[in-house]
N, C-alpha and C positions, 0 to 999 in steps of 0.2 A: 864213524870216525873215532878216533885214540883220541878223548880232550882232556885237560888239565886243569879240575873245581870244577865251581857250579857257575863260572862266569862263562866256561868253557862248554860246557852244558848247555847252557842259555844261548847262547852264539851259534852253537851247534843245527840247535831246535829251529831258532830262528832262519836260519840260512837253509836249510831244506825242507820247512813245512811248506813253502809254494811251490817247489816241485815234484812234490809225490800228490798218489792221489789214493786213498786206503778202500782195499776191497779185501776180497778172502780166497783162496782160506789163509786164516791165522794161525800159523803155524810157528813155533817160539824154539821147540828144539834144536836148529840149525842154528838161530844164534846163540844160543845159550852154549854149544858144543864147537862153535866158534871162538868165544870169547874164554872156553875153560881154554881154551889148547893155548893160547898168550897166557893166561897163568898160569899153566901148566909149564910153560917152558920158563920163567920167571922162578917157580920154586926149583928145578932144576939146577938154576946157577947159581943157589944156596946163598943167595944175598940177601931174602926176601924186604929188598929197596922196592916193588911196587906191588901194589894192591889194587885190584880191579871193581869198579863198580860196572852192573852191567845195567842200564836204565830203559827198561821198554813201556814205549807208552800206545795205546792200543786201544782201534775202537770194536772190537771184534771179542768175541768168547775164544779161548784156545782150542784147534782143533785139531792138531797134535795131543791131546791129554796125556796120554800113555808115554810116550817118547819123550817131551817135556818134563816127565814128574822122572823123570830115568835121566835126562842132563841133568837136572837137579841135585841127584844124590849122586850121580858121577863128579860134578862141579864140589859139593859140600865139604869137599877135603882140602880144595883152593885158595889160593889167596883171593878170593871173588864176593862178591855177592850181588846179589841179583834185587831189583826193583823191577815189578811191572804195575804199570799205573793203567785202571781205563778209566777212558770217555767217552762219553756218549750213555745211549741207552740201551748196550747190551746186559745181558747178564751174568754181569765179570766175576 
C-alpha cells in the first residue's frame, strides 16, 4: 500500500504481517518496476510534490539478481528510493 511517514509504515507492517506467510522465490524486481512507474508518472507532472520510498523487508536472498540490479538503475533517475531490509538467517 501508498502510506504517509513512518507512523504509516508501522501501521502498515503491522496490519499485514499476520496474514502473509514468507516463502520463495524472492524476487524484488516486480516491485521495484512497480513502484518506479508511480514515480515515474509523478516526475511527469513536473511538480515533483512527491517523493517515493520503497521499503522491503525480506527473509529470503534475491533471486531475481540480474533484473533487480536493472530496476535499480532504471529507478536511479526517480524521485524514489529503495530500502530492503532482511531478517532472518539468510545470506542478505
Amino acid at each position: 500500500p501508498c502510506v504517509t511517514g513512518i507512523q504509516g509504515i508501522a501501521d502498515a507492517y503491522c496490519q499485514i504481517l499476520p496474514q502473509i506467510q514468507l516463502y520463495g522465490p524472492t524476487n524484488f524486481s516486480p516491485i521495484i518496476n512497480h513502484m518506479a512507474r508511480f514515480a515515474a508518472y509523478s516526475l511527469q507532472q513536473g511538480t515533483a510534490a512527491q517523493y517515493f520510498i520503497l521499503l522491503v523487508i525480506t527473509d529470503g536472498e534475491i533471486t531475481d539478481l540480474d533484473q533487480t540490479r536493472q530496476a535499480i538503475v532504471n529507478a536511479s533517475k526517480l524521485p524514489m528510493s529503495i530500502i530492503i531490509v532482511g531478517v532472518g538467517e539468510a545470506d542478505f
